[in-house]
C-alpha positions in Angstrom: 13.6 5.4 -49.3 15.6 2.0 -49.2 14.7 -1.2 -47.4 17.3 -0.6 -45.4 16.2 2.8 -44.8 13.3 1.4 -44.3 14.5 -1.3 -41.5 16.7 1.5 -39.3 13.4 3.4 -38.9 11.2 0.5 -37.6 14.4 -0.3 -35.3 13.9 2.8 -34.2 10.3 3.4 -34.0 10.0 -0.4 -32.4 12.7 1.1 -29.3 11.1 4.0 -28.6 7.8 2.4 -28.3 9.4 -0.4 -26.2 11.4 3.2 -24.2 7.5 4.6 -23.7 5.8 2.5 -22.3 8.9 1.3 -19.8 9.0 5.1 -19.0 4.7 5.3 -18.5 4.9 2.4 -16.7 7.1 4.1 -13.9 4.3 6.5 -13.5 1.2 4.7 -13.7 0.0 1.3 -13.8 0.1 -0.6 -17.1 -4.1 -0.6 -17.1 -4.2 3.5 -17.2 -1.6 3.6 -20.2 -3.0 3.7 -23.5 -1.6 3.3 -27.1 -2.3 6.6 -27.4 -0.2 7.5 -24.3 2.7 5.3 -25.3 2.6 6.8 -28.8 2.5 10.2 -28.1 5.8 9.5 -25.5 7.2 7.8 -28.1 7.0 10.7 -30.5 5.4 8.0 -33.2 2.3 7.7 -35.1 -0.7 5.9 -33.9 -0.8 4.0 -37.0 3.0 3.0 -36.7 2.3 1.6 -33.0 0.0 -1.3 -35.0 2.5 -2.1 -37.8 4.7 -3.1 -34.6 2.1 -4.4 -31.8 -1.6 -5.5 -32.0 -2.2 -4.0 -28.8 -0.2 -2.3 -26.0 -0.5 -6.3 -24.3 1.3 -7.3 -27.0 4.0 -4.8 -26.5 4.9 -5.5 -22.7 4.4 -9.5 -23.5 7.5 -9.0 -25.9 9.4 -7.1 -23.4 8.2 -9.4 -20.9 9.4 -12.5 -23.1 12.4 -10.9 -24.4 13.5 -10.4 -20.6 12.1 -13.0 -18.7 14.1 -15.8 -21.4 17.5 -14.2 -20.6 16.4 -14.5 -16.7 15.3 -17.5 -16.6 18.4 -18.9 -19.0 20.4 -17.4 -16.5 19.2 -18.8 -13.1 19.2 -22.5 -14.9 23.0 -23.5 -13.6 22.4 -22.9 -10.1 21.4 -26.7 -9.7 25.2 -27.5 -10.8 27.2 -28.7 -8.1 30.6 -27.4 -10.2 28.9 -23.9 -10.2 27.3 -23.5 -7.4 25.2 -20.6 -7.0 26.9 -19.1 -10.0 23.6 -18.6 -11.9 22.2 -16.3 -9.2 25.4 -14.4 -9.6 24.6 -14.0 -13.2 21.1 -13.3 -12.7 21.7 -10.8 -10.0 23.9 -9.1 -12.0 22.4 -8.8 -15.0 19.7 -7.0 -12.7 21.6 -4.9 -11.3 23.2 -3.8 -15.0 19.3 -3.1 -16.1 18.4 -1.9 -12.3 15.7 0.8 -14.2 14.3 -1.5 -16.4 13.7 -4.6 -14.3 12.3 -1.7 -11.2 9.8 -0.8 -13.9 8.9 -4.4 -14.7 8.4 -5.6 -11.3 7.9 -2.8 -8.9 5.7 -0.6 -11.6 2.5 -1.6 -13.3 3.6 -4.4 -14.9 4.5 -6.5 -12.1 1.5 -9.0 -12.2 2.0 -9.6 -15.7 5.7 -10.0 -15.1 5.8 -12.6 -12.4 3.0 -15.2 -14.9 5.3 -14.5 -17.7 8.0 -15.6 -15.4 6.4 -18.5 -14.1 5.1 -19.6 -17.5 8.6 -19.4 -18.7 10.4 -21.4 -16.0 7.8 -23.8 -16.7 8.2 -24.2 -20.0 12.1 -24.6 -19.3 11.3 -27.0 -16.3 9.5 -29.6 -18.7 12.2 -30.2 -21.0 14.8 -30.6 -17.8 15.7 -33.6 -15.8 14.1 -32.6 -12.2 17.0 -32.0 -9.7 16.9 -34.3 -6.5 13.9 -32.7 -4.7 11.2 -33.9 -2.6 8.9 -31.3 -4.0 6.8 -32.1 -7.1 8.8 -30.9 -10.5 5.7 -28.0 -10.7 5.4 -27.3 -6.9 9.3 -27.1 -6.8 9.4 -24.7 -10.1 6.2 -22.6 -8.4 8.3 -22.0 -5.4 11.5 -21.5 -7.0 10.5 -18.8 -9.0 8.7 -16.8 -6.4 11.6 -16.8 -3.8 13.5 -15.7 -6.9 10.7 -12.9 -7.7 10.1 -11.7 -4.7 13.4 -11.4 -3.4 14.4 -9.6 -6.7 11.8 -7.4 -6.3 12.4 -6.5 -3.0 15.9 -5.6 -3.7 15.0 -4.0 -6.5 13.1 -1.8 -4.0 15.8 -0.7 -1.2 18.1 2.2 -2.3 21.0 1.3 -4.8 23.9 -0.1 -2.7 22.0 -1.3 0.1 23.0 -4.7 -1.2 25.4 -6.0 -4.1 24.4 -8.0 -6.3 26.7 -10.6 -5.1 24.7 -10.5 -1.9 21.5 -11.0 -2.9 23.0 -14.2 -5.4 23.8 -15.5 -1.9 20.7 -15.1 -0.7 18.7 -16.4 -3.2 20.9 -19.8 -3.5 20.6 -20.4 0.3 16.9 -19.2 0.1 16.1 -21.9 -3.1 18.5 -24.9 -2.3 17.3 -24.6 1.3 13.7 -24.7 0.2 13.5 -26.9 -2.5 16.4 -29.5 -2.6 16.3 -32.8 -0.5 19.0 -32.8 2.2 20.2 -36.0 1.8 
């Protein structure tokens, strides 16, 4: 077998693993899933699981990361005056595109683990950034920014499909997070 070979089955095996436990975690919470369960969905070898992950943590923190980084990248313009509230537009879109996945992430058994990752993230990105005129603290502001945005994801994410666009809920969220966190003056 090539390298190459080689590379397009760990691609695969890598996906379906990442495919299993997405799918388990619609079922059950992430702390009833084992490797075992998530191989055996997967249709991959126990042993192959390890070569990819150290442990099925490690598997939803690189989903996690992988997901929550394009999130949180996209809600970072909404502070632009020239753009206004055109990162929840992203954001909300990009959900709505990957409705499944980001239902199993936040509404299934990995939403805990979601929402710290999330929060962790932002405030990462949030310490490298010139704090927008607020009369929050930088960390109080970030804290309550990213749960408005969570929690009002999530709920969406929870009403039947088409109750509200996506273009809606970017509305709501920009009037929810400037209201909340910006200084008025």
């Amino acid at each position: 077998m090539t390298s190459r070979q080689k590379d397009a089955r760990a691609l695969r095996s890598g996906e379906a693993l990442r495919d299993a436990l997405l799918h388990l975690l619609n079922a059950k919470p992430f702390e009833q899933i084992t490797v075992r369960d998530i191989c055996a969905n997967a249709g991959v070898h126990y042993a192959t699981f390890f070569r990819h992950h150290a442990s099925k943590e490690a598997l939803l923190d690189h989903i996690a990361a992988e997901q929550i980084t394009t999130l949180v990248d996209l809600t970072l313009p909404f502070h632009e005056p020239t753009i206004e509230g055109r990162g929840f537009d992203i954001l909300c879109t990009y959900v709505d595109e990957n409705r499944t996945l980001w239902s199993t992430l936040l509404n299934g058994g990995a939403g805990g683990a979601m929402r710290e990752a999330w929060l962790r993230r932002a405030r990462q990105v949030a310490a490298t950034r010139t704090p927008v005129a607020s009369w929050l603290p930088t960390e109080l502001g970030t804290i309550c920014s990213v749960t408005l945005i969570i929690e009002t994801v999530s709920w969406w994410l929870a009403q039947k499909p088409n109750t509200y666009s996506a273009q809606e809920i970017a509305v709501i969220l920009h009037r929810m997070v400037t209201a909340s966190t910006l200084s008025p003056d």
